[in-house]
ZAMARGU-4260 file (C-alpha; in steps of 0.2 Angstrom, whole numbers, plus 5000, padded with zeros to 4 digits):
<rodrens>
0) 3733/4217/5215 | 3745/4226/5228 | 3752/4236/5215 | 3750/4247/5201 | 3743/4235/5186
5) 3751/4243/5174 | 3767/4238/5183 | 3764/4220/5183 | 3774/4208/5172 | 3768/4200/5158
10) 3775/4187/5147 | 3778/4195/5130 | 3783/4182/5112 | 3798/4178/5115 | 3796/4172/5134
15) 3802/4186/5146 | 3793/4196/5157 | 3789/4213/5152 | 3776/4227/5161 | 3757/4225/5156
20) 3760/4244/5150 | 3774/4239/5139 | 3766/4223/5132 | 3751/4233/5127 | 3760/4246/5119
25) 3770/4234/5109 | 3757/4225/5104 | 3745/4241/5097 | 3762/4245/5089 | 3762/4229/5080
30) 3747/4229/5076 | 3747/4246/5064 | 3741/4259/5078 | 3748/4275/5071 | 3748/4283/5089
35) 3747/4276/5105 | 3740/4287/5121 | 3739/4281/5135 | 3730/4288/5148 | 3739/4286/5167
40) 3729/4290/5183 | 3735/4283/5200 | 3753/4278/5204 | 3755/4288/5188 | 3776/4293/5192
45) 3777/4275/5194 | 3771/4270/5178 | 3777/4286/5168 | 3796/4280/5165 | 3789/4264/5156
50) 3777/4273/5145 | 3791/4277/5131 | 3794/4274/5113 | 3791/4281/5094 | 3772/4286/5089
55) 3766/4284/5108 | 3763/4297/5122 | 3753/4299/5140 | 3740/4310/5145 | 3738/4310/5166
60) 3719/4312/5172 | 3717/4320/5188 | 3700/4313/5188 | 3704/4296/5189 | 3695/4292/5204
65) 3680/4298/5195 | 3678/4283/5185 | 3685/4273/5169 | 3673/4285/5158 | 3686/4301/5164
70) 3701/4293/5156 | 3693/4288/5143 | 3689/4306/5139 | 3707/4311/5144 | 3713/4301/5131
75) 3702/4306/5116 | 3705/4325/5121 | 3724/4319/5116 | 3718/4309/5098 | 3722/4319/5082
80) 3708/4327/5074 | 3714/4317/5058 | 3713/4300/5066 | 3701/4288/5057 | 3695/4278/5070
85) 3701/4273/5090 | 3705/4260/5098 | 3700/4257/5114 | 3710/4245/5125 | 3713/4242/5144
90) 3730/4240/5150 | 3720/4224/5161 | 3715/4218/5145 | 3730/4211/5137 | 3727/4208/5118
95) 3741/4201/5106 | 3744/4211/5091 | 3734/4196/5082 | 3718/4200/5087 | 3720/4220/5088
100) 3726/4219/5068 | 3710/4208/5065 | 3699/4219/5075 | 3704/4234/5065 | 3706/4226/5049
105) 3688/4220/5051 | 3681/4238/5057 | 3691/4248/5041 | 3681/4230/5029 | 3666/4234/5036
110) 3664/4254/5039 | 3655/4251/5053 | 3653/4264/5068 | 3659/4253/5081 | 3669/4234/5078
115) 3668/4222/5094 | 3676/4206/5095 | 3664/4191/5101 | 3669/4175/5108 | 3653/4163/5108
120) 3640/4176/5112 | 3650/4187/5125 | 3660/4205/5117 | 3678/4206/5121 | 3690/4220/5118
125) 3697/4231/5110 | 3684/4240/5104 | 3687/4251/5087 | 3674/4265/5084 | 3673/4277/5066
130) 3683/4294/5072 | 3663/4302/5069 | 3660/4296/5086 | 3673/4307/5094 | 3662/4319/5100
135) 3650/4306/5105 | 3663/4297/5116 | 3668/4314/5125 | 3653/4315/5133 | 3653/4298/5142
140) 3646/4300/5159 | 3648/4284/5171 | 3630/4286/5176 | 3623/4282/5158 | 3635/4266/5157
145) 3653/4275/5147 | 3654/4269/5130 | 3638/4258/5132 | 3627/4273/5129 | 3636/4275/5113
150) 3637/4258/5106 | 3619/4256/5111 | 3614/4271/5101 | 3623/4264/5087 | 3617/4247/5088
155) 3610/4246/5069 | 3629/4250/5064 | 3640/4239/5077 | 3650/4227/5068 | 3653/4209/5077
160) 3670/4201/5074 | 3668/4183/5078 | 3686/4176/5086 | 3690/4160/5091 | 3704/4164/5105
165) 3699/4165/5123 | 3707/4178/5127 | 3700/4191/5119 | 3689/4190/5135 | 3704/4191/5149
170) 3701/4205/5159 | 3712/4204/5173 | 3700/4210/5188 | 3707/4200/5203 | 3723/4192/5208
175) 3716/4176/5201 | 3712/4183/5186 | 3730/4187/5184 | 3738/4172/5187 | 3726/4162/5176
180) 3729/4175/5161 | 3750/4175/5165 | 3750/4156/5166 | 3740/4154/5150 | 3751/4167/5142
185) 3767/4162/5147 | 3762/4141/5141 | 3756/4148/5125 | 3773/4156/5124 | 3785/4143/5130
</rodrens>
């Protein structure tokens, strides 16, 4: 992308720019996430003085190079032992707080283990799974496919939430990506 992702600007509701770090964090906020971790690896001073707010912190993982499965278990080594379930959400995977509330609202409705969101037949993100799986999730290893291995094993007890909106696929992967997801954002927005 040329630079950090979490540093790039997003189109937030009311039409201005504002960093995917700070979207995302609003829009868990809005959504009814009691504490938001978020889990900075590369270019981390850089992201650091955006990552600020009321119920929200950061965790740094040294490992980051590692693989997506080390901040993941950065960021549940930092989760409340009291917490009653955990989002999971990439910063490169902008949701509204729309289709976060729905997501969790549909996983605390169900009691499943682990809530997915579907569009047609593909999953989409964020991914909520039953605080049981904590321990589970800590011992992720990229080699055995991250969270995969998990949601796998709990197959029987996965809870599918049917949404409409396409982008609870975007996943902002290349600078195409990007500028398709801004543009969408910013037309559904203006």
């Amino acid at each position: 992308m040329g630079r950090p992702k979490p540093l790039l600007p997003w189109p937030n509701e009311s039409g201005s720019d504002v960093t995917l770090v700070e979207y995302q964090i609003a829009q868990l906020k809005a959504a009814g996430v009691d504490d938001v971790i978020v889990v900075l690896g590369h270019h981390a001073e850089e992201v650091i003085p955006f990552v600020k707010g009321e119920r929200m912190r950061y965790v740094i993982n040294p490992d980051y190079a590692a693989g997506k499965t080390t901040s993941i278990k950065a960021g549940l080594a930092a989760v409340d032992a009291s917490a009653e379930l955990v989002v999971l959400l990439a910063v490169d995977q902008p949701r509204p707080a729309s289709i976060i509330r729905r997501v969790i609202a549909a996983h605390r409705e169900s009691g499943a283990a682990v809530t997915s969101p579907i569009h047609g037949a593909r999953g989409g993100h964020p991914i909520v799974f039953a605080a049981r799986l904590v321990g589970e999730l800590k011992q992720i290893t990229e080699e055995n496919q991250g969270i995969r291995e998990v949601i796998e094993r709990h197959r029987s007890e996965v809870h599918r939430v049917p949404i409409q909106e396409p982008g609870v696929r975007l996943d902002l992967n290349t600078p195409e990506d990007y500028k398709a997801g801004y543009d969408s954002v910013a037309a559904t927005n203006g």
